[in-house]
N, C-alpha and C positions, 0 to 999 in steps of 0.2 A: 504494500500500500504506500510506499515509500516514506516511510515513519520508522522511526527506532522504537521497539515495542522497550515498555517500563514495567510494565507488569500486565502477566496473565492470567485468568481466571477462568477457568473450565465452569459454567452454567448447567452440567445435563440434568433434568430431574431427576431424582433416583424412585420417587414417588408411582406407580405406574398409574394409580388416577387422573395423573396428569394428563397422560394421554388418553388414558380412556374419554375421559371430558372432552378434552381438543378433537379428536376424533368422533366422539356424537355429536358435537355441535358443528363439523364442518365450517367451519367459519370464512376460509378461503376459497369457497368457493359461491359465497353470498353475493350480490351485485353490490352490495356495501359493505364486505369485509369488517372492515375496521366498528361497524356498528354489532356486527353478528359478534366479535370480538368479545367486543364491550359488553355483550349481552350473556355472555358464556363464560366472561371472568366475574361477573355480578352476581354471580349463583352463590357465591361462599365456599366453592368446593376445596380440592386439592388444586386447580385450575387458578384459583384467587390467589390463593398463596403464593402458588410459583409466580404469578404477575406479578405479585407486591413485593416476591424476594428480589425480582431483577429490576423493578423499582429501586429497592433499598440500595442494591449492590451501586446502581449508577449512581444515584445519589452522594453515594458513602466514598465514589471512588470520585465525583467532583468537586465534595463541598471542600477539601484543603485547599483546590487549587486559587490562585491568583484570577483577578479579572480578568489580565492577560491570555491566561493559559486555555488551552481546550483538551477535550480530551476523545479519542476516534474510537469507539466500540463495534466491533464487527459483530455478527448472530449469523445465523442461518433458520431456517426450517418455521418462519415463525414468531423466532427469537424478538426482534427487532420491533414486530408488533404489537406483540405481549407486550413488551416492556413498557411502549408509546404509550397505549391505552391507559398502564398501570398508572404511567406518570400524569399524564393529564386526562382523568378520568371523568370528570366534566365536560369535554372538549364537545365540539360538535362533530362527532366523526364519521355524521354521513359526506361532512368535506373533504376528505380527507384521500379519496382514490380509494385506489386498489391493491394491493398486495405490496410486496418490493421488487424487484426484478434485480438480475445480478446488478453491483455497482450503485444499486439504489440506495438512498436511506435518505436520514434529517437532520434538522439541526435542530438542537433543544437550547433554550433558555431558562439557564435556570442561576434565580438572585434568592438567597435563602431558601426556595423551594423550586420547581418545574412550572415556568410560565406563558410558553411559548413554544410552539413547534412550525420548522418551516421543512419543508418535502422538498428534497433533490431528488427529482425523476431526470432520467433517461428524455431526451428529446426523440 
């Protein structure tokens, strides 16, 4: 990604609920994704959890840094959405598109909490 990695953090569930959940609810394949998401991590399950753990983990691995500083988290499978939803959980996110496509993702804003998200799509 042409970054010098700082530190790495393996995310996999070890929970199998997780997937059992993500797999009933099919999410990605909703015409609004990101809303069927949200509506699948809103249950309280095992599903909740793992969104809010990789909430926390971003959180926990941003709030040291400087105004300055950013910081490039890569996911697969998923990952990257869960985490979006978790983070701004209020959002409107039937705005939001579709899935990620390789090289996709966002840029989050976050000043003491997660306040903004802007989507870098593929043209």
């Amino acid at each position: 990604m042409g970054f010098a990695v700082d530190h790495e953090l393996v995310t996999l569930a070890s929970d199998p609920e997780v997937y059992a959940e993500s797999e009933a609810s099919k999410w990605w394949l909703a015409d609004h994704p990101f809303v069927a998401l949200a509506s699948a991590i809103k249950t309280g399950g095992a599903y909740y959890r793992y969104a809010h753990s990789l909430a926390a983990l971003w959180r926990d691995l941003i709030t040291p840094l400087s105004h300055d500083d950013t910081a490039l988290m890569i996911g697969h499978s998923g990952e990257l959405e869960t985490a979006l939803v978790a983070c701004l959980p209020d959002a409107d996110h039937s705005r939001w598109g579709g899935t990620f496509a390789s090289c996709e993702g966002a840029r989050l804003t976050f000043t003491n909490h997660f306040r903004a998200v802007e989507f870098l799509r593929l043209p």
